[in-house]
N, CA and C atoms as an extended XYZ file, in Angstrom:
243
Properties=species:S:1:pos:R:3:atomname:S:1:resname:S:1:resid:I:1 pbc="F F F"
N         0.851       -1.174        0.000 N   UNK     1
C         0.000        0.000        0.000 CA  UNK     1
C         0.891        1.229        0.000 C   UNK     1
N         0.227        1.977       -1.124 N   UNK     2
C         1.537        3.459       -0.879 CA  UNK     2
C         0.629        4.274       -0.732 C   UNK     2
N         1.198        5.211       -0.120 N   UNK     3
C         0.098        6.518        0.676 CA  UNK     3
C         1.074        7.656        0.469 C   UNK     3
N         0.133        8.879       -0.089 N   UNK     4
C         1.013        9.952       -0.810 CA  UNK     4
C         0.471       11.341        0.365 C   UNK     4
N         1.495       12.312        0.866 N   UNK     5
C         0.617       13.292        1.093 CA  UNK     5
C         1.273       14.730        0.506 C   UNK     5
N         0.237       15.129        0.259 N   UNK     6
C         0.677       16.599       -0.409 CA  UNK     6
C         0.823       17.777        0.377 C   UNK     6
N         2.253       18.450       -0.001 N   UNK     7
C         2.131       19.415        1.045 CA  UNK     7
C         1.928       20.650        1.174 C   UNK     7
N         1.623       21.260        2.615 N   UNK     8
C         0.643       21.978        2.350 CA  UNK     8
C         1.120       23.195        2.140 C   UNK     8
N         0.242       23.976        1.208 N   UNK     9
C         0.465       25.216        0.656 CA  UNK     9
C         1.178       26.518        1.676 C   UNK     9
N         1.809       26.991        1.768 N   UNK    10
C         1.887       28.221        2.517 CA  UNK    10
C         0.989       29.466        2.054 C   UNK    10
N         0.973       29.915        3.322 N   UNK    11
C        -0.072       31.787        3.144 CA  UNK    11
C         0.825       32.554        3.951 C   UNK    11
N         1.566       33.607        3.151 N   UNK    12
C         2.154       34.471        3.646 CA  UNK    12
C         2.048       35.837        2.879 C   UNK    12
N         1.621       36.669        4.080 N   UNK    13
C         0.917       38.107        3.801 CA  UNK    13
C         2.408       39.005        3.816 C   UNK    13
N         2.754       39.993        2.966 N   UNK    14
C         3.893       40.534        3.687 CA  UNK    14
C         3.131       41.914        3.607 C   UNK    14
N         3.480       42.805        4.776 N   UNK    15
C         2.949       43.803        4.815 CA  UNK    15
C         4.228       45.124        5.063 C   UNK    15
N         3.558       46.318        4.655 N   UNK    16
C         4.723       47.821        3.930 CA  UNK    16
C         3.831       48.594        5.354 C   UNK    16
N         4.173       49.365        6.238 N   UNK    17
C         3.531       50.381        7.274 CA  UNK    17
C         4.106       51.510        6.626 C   UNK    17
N         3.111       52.792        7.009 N   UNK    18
C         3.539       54.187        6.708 CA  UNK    18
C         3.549       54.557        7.901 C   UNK    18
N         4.923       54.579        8.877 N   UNK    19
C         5.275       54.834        9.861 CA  UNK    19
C         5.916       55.847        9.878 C   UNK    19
N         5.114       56.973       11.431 N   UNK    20
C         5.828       58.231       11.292 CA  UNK    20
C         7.351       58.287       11.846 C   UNK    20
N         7.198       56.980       12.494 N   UNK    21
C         8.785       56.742       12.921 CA  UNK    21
C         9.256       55.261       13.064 C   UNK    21
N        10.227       54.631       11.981 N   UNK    22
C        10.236       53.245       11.858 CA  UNK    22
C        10.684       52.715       13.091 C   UNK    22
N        10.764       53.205       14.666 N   UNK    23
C        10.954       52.442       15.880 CA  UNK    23
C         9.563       51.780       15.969 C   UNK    23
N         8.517       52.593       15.351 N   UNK    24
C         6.977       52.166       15.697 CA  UNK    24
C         6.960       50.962       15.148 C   UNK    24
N         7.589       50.273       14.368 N   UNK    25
C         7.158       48.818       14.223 CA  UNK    25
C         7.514       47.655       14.933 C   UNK    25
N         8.394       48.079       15.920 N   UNK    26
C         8.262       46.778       17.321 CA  UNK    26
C         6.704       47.198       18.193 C   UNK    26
N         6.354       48.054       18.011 N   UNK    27
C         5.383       48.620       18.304 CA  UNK    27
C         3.925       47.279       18.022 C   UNK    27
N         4.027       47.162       16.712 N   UNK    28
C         3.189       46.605       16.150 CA  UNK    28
C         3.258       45.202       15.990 C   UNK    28
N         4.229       44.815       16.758 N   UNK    29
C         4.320       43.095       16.952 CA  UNK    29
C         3.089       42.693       17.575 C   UNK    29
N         3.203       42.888       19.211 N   UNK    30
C         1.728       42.379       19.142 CA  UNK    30
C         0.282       42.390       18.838 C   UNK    30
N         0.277       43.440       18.095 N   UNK    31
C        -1.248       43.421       17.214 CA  UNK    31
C        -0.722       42.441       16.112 C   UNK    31
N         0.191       41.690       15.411 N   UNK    32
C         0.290       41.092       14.486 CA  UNK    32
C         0.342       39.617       14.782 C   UNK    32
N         1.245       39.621       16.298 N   UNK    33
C         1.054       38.324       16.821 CA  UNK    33
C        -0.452       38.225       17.493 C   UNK    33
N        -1.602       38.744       17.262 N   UNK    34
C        -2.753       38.070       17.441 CA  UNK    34
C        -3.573       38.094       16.573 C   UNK    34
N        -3.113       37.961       15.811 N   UNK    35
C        -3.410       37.209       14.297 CA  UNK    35
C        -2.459       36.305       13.828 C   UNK    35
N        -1.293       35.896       14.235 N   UNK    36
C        -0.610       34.672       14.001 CA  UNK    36
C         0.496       34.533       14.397 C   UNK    36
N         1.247       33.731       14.901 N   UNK    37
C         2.612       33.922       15.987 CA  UNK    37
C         3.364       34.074       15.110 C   UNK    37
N         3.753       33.451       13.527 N   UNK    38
C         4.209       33.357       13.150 CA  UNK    38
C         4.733       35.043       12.241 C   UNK    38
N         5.352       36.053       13.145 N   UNK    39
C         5.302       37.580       12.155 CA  UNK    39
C         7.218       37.254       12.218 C   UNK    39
N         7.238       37.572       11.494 N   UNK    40
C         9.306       38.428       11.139 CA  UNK    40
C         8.749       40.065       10.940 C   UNK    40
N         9.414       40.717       11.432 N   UNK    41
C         9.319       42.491       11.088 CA  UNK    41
C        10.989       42.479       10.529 C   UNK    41
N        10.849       43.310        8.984 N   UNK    42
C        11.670       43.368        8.559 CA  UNK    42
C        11.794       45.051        8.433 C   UNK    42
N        12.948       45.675        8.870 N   UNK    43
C        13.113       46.726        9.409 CA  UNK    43
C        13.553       47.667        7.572 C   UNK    43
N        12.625       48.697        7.967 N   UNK    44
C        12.357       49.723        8.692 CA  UNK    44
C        10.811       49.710        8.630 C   UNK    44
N        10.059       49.258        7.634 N   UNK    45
C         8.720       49.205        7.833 CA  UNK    45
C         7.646       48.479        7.423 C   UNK    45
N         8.556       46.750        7.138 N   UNK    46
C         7.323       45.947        7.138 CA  UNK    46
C         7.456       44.873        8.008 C   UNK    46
N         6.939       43.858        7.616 N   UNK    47
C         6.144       42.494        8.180 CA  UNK    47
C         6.013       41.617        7.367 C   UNK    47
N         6.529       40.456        7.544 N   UNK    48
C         5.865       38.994        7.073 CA  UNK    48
C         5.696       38.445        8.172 C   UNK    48
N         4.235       37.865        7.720 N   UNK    49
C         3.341       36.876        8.629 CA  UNK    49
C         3.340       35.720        7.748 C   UNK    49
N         3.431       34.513        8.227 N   UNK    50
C         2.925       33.126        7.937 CA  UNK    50
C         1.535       32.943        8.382 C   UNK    50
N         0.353       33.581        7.527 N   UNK    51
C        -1.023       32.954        8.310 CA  UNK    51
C        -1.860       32.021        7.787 C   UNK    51
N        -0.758       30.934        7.691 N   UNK    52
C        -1.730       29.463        7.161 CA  UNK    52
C        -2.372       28.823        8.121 C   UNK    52
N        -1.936       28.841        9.216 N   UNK    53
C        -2.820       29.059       10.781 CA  UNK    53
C        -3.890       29.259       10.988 C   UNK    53
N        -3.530       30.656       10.380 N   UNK    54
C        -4.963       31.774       10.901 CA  UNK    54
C        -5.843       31.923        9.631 C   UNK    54
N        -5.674       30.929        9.002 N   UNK    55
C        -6.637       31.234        8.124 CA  UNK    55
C        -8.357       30.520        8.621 C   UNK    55
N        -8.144       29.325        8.934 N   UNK    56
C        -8.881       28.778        9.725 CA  UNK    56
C        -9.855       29.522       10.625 C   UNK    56
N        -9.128       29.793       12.115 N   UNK    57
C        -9.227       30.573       13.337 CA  UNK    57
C        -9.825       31.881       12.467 C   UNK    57
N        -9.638       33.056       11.879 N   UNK    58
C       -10.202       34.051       11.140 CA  UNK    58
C       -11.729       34.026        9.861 C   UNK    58
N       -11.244       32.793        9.726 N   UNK    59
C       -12.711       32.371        8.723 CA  UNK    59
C       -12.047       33.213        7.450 C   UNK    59
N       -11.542       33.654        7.141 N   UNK    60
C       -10.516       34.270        6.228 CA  UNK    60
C        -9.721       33.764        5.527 C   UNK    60
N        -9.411       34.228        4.133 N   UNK    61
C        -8.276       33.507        3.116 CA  UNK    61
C        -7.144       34.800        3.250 C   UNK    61
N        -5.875       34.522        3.013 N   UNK    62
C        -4.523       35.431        3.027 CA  UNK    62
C        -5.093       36.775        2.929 C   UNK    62
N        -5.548       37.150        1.484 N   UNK    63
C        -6.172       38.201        0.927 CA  UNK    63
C        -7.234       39.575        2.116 C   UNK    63
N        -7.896       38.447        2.121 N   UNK    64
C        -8.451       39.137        3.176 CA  UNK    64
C        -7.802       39.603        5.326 C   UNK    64
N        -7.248       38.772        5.141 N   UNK    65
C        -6.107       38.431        6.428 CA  UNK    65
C        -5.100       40.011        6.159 C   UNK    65
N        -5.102       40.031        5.141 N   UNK    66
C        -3.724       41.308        4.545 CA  UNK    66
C        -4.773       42.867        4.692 C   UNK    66
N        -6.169       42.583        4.154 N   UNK    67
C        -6.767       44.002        4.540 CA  UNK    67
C        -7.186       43.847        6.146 C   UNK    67
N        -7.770       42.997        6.445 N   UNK    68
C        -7.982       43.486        7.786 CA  UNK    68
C        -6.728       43.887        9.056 C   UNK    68
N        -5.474       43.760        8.488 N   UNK    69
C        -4.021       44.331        9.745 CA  UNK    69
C        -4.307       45.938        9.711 C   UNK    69
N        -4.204       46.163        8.448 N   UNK    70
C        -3.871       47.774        8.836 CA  UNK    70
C        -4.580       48.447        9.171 C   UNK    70
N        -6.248       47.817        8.712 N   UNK    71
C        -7.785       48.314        9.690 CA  UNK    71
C        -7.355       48.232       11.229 C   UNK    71
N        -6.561       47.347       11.881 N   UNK    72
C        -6.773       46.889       13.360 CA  UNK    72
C        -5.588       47.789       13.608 C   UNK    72
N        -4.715       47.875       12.799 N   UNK    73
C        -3.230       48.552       13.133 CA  UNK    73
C        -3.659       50.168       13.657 C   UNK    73
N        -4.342       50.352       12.578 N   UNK    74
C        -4.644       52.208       12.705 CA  UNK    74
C        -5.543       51.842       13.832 C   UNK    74
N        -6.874       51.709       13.460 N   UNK    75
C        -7.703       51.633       15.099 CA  UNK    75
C        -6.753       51.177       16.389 C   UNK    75
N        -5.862       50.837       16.192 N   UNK    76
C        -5.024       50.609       17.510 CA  UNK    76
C        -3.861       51.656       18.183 C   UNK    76
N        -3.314       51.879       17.054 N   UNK    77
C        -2.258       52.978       17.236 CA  UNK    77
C        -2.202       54.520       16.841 C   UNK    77
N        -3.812       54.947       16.327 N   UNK    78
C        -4.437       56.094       15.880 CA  UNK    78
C        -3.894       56.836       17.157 C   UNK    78
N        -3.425       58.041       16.645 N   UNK    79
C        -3.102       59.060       17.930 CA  UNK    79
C        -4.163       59.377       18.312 C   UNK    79
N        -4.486       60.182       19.639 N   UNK    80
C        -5.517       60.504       20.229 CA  UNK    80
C        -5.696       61.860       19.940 C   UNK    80
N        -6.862       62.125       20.271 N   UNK    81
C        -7.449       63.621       19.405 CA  UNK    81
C        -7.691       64.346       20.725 C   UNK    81
């Protein structure tokens, strides 16, 4: 008996910030790690996430996983008025 398995696809979002100051993106680790543990921040102002994970857990495909960060990013780190 031979048994084959195929493997599985990766989903990786990489994301660009318009940061008023590129220290702000350690900033933004943990809003990214709760959407998937799996983030690298690549300096000065993005992100790759692995969210083949979270695709599941989100009810979400990559695509959509990639617009909803910077919705949660700004509502999170919006200066105060």
């Amino acid at each position: 008996m031979t048994t084959t398995t195929a493997q599985q696809q990766r989903h990786i979002v990489h994301l660009r910030f318009e940061l008023p100051d590129p220290a702000r993106l350690q900033d933004l680790r943990p809003l990214l790690e709760q959407v998937t543990p799996q983030v690298q921040l690549l300096e000065p102002d993005s992100a790759v996430l692995d969210v083949t994970g979270a695709l599941r857990f989100w009810n979400r495909d990559a695509a959509e996983i990639a617009r909803l960060i910077p919705l949660r990013a700004a509502a999170h780190h919006s200066p105060d008025e």
